[in-house]
N, C-alpha and C positions, 0 to 999 in steps of 0.2 A: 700897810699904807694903801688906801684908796687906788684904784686907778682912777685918770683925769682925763680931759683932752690935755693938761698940760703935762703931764709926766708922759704922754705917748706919743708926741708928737714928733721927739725925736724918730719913734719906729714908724707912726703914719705921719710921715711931712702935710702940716694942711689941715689936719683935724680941729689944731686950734685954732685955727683964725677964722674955718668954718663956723664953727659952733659956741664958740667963745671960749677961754680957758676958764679952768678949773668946772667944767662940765664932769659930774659921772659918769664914766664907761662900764657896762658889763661883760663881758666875756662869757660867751656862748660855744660850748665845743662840739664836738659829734668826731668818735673816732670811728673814721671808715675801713681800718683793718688795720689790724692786731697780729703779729705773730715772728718768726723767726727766734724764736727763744732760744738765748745759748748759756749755760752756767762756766763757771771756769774754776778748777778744785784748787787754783792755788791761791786763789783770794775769794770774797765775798759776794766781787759786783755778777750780777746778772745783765744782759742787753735782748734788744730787738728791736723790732721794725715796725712800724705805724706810718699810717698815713690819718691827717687830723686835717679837718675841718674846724676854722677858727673866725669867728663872727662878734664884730665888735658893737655894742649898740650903747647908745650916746643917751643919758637923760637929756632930752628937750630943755631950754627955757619956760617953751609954753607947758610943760608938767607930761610930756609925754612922750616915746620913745622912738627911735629912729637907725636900723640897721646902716651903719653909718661903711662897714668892709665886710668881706667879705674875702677869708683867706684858708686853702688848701694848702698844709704842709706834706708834701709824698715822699712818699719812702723816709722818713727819718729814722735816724738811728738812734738810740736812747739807750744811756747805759744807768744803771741803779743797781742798789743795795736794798734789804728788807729786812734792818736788824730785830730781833722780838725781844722784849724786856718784860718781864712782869705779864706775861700773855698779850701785851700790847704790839702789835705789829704798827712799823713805821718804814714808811720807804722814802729813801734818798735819791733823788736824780744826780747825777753822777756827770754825763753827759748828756749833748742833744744837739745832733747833727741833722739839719735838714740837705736831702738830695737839690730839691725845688721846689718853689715856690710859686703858687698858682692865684694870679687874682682874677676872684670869682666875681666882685664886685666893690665899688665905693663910691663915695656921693660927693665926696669932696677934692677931688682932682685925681689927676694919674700916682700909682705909687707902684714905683717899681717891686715887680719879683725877686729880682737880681739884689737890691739895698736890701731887701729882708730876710735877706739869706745871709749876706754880708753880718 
């Protein structure tokens, strides 16, 4: 499924009534660190630690694009699997806890850190 301004609005309150609904959203990421890696022998899942940079940008009506948020997730936690079938490697997100929630920016009203952690 597409992302929209209307299936997001629930996570950014605002985006839709800024921009109109059923707008294009892309998702923009940039992981700013990687690491903590831990395995565990008596199951599958593997975890660790990241911090993501997460940037929402809106198709315009007038056909052109517009960084609409701008969000740092730090320290989260992520837990995953990476079963291989057939030499195909596929990984599973398992969990995804974020520490905090850092807004870097947005155009279309206040949106709490705190709701987006929730």
């Amino acid at each position: 499924m597409p992302l929209t301004t209307t299936n997001l609005n629930v996570l950014l309150p605002g985006i839709m009534s800024h921009y109109g609904a059923g707008q294009p959203v892309d998702v923009h990421f940039n992981v700013i660190q990687l690491g903590d890696f831990e395995s565990f022998q008596n199951n599958q899942e593997m975890q660790g630690v990241m911090t993501l940079d997460l940037q929402y940008w809106v198709h315009t009506k007038t056909g052109g694009f517009e960084k609409a948020c701008d969000m740092v997730l730090h320290d989260s936690k992520f837990g995953f699997i990476a079963p291989t079938v057939d030499m195909s490697l596929t990984v599973e997100l398992t969990k995804f806890n974020v520490d905090r929630v850092e807004i870097v920016s947005d155009t279309f009203g206040f949106i709490s850190g705190a709701t987006i952690k929730l």
